[in-house]
C-alpha positions as CSV (number, residue, x, y, z in Angstrom):
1,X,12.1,-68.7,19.1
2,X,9.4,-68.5,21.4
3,X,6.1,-67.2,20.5
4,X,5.8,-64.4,22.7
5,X,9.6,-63.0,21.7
6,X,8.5,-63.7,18.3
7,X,5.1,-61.6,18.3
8,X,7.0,-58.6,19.8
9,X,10.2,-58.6,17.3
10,X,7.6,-58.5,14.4
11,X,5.3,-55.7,15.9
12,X,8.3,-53.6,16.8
13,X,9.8,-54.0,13.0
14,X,5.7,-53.7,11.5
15,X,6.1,-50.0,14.1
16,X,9.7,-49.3,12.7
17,X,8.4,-50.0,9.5
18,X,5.3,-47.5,9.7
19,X,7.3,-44.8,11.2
20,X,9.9,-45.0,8.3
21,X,7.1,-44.8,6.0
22,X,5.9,-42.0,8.2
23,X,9.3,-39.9,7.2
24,X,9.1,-40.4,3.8
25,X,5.7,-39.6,2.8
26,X,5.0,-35.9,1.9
27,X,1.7,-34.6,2.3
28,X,0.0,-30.9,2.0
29,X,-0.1,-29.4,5.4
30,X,2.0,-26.9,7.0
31,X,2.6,-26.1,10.4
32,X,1.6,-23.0,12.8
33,X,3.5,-22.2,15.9
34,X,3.9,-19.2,18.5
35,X,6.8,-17.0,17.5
36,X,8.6,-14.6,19.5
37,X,7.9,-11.3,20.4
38,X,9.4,-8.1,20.3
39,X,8.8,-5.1,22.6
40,X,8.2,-2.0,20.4
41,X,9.4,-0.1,23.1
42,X,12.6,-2.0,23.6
43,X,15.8,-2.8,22.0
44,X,16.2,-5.6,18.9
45,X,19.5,-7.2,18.4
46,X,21.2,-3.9,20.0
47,X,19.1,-1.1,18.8
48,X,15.5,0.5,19.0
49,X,13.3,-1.0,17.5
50,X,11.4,3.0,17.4
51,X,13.6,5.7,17.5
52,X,12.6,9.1,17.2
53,X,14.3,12.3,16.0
54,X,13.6,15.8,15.7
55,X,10.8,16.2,18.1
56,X,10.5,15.5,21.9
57,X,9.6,11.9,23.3
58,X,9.4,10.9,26.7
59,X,10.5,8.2,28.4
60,X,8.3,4.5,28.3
61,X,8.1,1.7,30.9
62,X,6.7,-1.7,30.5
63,X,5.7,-3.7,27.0
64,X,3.9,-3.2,24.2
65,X,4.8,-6.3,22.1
66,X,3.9,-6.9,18.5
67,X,3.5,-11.2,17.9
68,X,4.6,-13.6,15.6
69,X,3.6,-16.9,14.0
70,X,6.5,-19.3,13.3
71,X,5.5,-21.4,9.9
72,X,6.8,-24.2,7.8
73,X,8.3,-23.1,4.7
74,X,6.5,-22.6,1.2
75,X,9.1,-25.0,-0.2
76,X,9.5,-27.4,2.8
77,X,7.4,-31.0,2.2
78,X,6.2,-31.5,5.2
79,X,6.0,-35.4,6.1
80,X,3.2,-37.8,7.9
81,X,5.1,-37.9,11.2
82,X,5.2,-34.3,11.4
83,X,1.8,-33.7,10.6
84,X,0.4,-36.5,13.1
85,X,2.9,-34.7,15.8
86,X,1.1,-31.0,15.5
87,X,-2.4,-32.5,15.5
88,X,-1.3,-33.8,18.8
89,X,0.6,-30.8,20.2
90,X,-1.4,-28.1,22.3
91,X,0.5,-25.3,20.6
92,X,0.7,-26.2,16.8
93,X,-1.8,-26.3,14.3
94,X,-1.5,-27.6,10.8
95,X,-3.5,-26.5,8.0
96,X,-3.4,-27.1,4.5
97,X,-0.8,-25.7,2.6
98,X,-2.8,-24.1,0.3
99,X,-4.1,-21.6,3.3
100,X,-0.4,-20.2,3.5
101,X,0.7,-20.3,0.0
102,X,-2.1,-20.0,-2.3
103,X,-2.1,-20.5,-6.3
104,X,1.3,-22.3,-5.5
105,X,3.4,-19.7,-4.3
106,X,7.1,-20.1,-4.1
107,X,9.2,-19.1,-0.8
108,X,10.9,-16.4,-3.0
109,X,7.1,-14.9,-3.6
110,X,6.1,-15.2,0.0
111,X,9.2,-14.0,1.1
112,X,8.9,-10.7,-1.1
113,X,5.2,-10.7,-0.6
114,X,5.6,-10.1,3.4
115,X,8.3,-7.4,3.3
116,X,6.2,-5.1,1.1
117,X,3.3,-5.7,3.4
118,X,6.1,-5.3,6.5
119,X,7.1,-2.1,4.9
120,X,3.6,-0.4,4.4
121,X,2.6,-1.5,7.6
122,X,5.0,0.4,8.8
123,X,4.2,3.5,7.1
124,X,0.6,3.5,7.8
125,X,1.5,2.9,11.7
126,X,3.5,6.3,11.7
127,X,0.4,8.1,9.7
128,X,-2.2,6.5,12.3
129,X,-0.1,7.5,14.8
130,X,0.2,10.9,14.3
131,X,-2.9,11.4,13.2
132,X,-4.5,10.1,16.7
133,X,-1.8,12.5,18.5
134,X,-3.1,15.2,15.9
135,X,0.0,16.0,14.8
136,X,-0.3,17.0,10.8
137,X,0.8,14.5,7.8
138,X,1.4,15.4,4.6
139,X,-0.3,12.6,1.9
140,X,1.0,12.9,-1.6
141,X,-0.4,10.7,-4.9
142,X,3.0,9.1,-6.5
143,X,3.6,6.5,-9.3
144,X,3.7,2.8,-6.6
145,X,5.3,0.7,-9.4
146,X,5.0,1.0,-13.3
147,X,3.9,-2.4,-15.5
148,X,6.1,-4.1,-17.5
149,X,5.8,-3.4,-21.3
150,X,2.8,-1.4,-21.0
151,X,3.0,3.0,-22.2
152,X,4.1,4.2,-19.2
153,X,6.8,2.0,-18.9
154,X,10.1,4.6,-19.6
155,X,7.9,7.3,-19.2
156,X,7.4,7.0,-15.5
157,X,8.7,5.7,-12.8
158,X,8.2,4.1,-8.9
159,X,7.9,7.2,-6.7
160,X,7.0,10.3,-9.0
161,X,4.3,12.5,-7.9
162,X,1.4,12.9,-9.7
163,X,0.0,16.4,-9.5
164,X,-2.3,16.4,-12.1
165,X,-3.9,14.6,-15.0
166,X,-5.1,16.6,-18.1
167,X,-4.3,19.6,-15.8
168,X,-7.0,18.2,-13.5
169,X,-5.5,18.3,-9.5
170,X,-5.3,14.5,-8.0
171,X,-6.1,14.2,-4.4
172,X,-6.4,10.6,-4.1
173,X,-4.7,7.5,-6.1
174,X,-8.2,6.4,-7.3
175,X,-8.2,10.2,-9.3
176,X,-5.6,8.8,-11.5
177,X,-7.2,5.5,-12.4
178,X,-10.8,7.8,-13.4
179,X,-9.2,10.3,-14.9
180,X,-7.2,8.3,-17.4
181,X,-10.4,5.8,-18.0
182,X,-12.1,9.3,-19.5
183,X,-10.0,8.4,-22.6
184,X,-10.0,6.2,-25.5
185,X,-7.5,3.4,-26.1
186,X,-4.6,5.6,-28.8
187,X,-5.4,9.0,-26.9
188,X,-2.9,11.2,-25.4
189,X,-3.1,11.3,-21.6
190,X,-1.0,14.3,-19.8
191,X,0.8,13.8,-16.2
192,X,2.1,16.7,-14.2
193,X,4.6,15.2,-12.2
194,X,7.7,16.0,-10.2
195,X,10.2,13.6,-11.0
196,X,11.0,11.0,-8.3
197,X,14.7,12.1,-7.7
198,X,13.8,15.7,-7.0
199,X,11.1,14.0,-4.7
200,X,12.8,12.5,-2.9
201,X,15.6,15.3,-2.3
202,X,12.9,17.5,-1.4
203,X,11.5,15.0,0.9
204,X,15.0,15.3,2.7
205,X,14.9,18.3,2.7
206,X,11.6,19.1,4.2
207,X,10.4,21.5,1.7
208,X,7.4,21.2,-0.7
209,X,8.8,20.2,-4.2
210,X,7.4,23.3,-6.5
211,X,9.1,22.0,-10.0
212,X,6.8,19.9,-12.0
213,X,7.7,18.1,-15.4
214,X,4.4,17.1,-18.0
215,X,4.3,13.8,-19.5
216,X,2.5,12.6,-22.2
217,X,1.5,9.3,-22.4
218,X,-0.5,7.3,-25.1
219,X,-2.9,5.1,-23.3
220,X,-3.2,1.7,-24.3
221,X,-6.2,-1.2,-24.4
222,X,-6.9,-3.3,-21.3
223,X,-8.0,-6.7,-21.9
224,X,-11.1,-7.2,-21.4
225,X,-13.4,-4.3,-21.1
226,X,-10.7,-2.9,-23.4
227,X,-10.8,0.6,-21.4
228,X,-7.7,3.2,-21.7
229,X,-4.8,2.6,-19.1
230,X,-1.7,3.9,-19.4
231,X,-0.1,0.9,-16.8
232,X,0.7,2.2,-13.6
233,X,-0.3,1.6,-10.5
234,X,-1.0,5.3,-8.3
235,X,-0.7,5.2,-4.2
236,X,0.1,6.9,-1.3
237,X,3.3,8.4,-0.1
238,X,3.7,11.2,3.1
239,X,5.7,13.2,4.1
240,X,6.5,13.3,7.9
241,X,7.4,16.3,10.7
242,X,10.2,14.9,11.8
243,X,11.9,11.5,11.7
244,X,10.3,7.8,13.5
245,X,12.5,5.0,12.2
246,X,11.4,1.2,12.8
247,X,14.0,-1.4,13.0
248,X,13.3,-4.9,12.7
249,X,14.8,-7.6,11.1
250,X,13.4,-11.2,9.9
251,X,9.5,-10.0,10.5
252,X,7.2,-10.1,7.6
253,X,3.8,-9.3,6.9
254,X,1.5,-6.3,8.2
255,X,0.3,-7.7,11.4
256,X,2.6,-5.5,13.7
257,X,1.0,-2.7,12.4
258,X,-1.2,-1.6,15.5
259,X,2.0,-2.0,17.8
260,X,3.9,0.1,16.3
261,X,1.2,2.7,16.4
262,X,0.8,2.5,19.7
263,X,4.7,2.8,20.5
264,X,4.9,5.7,18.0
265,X,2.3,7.2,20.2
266,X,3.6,6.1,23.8
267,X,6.8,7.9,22.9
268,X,5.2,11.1,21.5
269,X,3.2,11.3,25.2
270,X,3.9,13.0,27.9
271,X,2.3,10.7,30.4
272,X,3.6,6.4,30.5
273,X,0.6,5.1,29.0
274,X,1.7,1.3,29.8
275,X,1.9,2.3,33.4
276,X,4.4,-0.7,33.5
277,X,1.9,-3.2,32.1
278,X,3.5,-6.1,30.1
279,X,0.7,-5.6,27.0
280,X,0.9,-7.8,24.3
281,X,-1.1,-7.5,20.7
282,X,-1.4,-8.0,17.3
283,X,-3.4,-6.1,13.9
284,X,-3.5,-4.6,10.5
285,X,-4.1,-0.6,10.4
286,X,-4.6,1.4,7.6
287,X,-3.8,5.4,7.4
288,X,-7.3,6.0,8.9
289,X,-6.2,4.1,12.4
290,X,-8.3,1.4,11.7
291,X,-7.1,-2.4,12.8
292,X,-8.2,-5.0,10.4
293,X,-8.1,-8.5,11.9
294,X,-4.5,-11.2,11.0
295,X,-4.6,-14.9,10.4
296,X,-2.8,-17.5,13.1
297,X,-4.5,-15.6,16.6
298,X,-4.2,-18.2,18.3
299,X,-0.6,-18.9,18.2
300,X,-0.1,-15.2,18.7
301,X,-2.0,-15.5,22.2
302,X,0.0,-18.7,23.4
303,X,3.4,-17.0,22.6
304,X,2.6,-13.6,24.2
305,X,1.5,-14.9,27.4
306,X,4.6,-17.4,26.9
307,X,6.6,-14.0,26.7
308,X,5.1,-12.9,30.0
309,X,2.0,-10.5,28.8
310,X,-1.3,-10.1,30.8
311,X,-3.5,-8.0,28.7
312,X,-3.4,-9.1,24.7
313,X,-4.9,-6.3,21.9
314,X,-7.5,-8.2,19.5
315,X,-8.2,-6.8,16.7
316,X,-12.9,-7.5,16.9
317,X,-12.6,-9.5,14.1
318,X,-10.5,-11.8,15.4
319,X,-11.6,-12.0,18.7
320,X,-14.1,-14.9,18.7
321,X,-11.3,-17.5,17.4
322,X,-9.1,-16.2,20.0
323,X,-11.7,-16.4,22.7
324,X,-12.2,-19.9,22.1
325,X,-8.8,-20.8,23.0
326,X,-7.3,-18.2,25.8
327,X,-4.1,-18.6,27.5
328,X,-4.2,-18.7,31.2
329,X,-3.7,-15.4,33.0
330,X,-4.2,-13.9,29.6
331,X,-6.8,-10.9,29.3
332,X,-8.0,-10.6,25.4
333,X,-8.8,-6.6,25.0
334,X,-10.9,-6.0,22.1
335,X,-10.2,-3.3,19.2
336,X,-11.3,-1.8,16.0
337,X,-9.2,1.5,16.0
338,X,-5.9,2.9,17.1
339,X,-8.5,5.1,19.1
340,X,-9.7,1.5,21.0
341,X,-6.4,0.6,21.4
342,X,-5.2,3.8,23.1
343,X,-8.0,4.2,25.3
344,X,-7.0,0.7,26.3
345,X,-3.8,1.0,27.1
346,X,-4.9,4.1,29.5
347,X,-7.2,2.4,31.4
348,X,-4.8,-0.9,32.0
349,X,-1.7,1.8,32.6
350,X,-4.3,2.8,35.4
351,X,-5.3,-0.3,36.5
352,X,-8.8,0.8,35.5
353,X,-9.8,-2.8,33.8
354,X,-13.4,-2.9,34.9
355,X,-14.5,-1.3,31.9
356,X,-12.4,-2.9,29.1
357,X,-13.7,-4.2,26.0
358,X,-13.2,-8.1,26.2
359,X,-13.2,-11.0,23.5
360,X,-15.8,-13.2,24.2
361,X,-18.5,-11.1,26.4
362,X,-20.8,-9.0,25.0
């Protein structure tokens, strides 16, 4: 065989041999890449994404879409070839697997994790919402979950209201926690509450629950500082005007958060606030409006101006990594509060974009 032929044969079976190897070792990355987006003023898989019932909406044009980061699984091992692949690729990154799944989390966890995140996210978009259109919202303190084995367990349960403790009125879910610490570990603490069925059939209703039951409840010992707790966990339910569902299925996590707002409050207004504007964006937002900052920007800019967006919602904390890496044709519009965000989306419905906040400029 001739040296030449022979030379290649063994440097294509030394590559073949390498890239089997490739495939079959595992190591701890994941991978990050641009998801799709939906338009929170559209239609998903046939229906509204928001629908709203019992009070007047108007009519929207254009997009206001919420973003998404496609990631490897918590249970997929990734292998070399892979990895080497999205260090190379202008849309991926990989990162360890330890930054998406901490302390070992299992796909089950994460999986459960991001729904309940999904599902407050949602709940605090409609509050922020309303509450930037001024519309009232009615908070109430309720039982959020109840801890295995500990006094309470039996005794209450996941969405009770909590009126009082020791006859003392809660306002907020961090009453219940002082409160209940003003005892000793073996003392009797007292909850008025209204029992979660009859809450929630008042909540259908519309009407005020008036009926309240008292509970006694033994506090216990926490490890540790060995203070009284009775083992619940208190938070924050409302009760809304009139009816905003949100329909969207395989989405996790609370990053849609701020576009939801800003449909819920696009519908509720008289004027088109979009102006036909293909707006894309992304953020956290509590009760108060304010939008806290989401991990994998940069993949969320890439696939909204994939999608077709001009103008992108950053939440300020996020906006110097997404500045440093800016789709072309892609605006990135600074914001810290559903407030921000509005104004925002007036200005650009206008075509009044001299003025907006931008990532990247001071």
């Amino acid at each position: 065989m001739p040296r030449r032929t022979a030379t290649m044969l063994a440097s294509t079976l030394m590559l073949f041999a390498l890239l089997c190897a490739g495939v079959f070792i595992k190591v701890p990355y994941s991978e990050m890449s641009p998801g799709p987006t939906v338009n929170t003023l559209g239609d998903s898989r046939g229906e509204p994404v928001l629908s709203i019932s019992g009070r007047k909406s108007y009519p929207t044009s254009g997009h206001l879409n919420m973003t998404t980061v496609r990631v490897t699984g918590a249970d997929y091992p990734m292998n070399l070839v892979e990895a080497v692949y999205g260090w190379l690729a202008d849309d991926n990154i990989v990162v360890p697997h330890e930054n998406l799944y901490p302390n070992g989390k299992t796909e089950k966890e994460s999986t459960q994790e991001n729904a309940e995140e999904f599902s407050q996210s949602q709940e605090s978009a409609k509050v922020a919402a309303l509450k930037q259109l001024g519309i009232p919202v009615t908070a109430r303190v309720v039982v959020s979950s109840v801890v295995k084995a500990s006094p309470a367990e039996g005794r209450l349960h996941a969405g009770d209201l909590i009126r009082a403790v020791d006859g003392t009125p809660v306002k907020e879910p961090g009453d219940v926690a002082k409160l209940v610490t003003r005892h000793k570990p073996g003392e009797p603490v007292e909850f008025t509450i209204v029992p979660e069925p009859a809450a929630a059939a008042a909540e259908k209703t519309g009407v005020e629950p008036t009926e309240t039951s008292k509970v006694t409840i033994n506090a216990g010992k926490a490890e540790g500082d060995g203070h009284a707790i009775v083992g619940i966990r208190a938070g924050t339910d409302h009760t809304f005007p009139f009816t905003i569902d949100i329909k969207l299925a395989d989405v996790g996590g609370p990053s849609a958060g701020l576009m939801f707002a800003l449909g819920i409050v696009d519908k509720l207004t008289p004027e088109d606030l979009t102006g036909g504007k293909f707006i894309a964006g992304t953020g956290t937002i509590d009760d108060s409006g304010k939008v806290g900052p989401i991990g994998g920007i940069q993949m969320k800019t890439i696939g909204a101006r994939q999608a077709g967006a001009e103008y992108f919602l950053t939440p300020a904390d996020n906006c110097a990594s997404a500045a440093s890496h800016v789709p072309d044709g892609l605006t990135l519009v600074k914001v810290s509060t559903i407030d921000d965000a509005t104004k925002a989306l007036e200005k650009i419905g206008k075509g009044d974009t001299a003025g907006l906040p931008r990532c990247g400029t001071s």
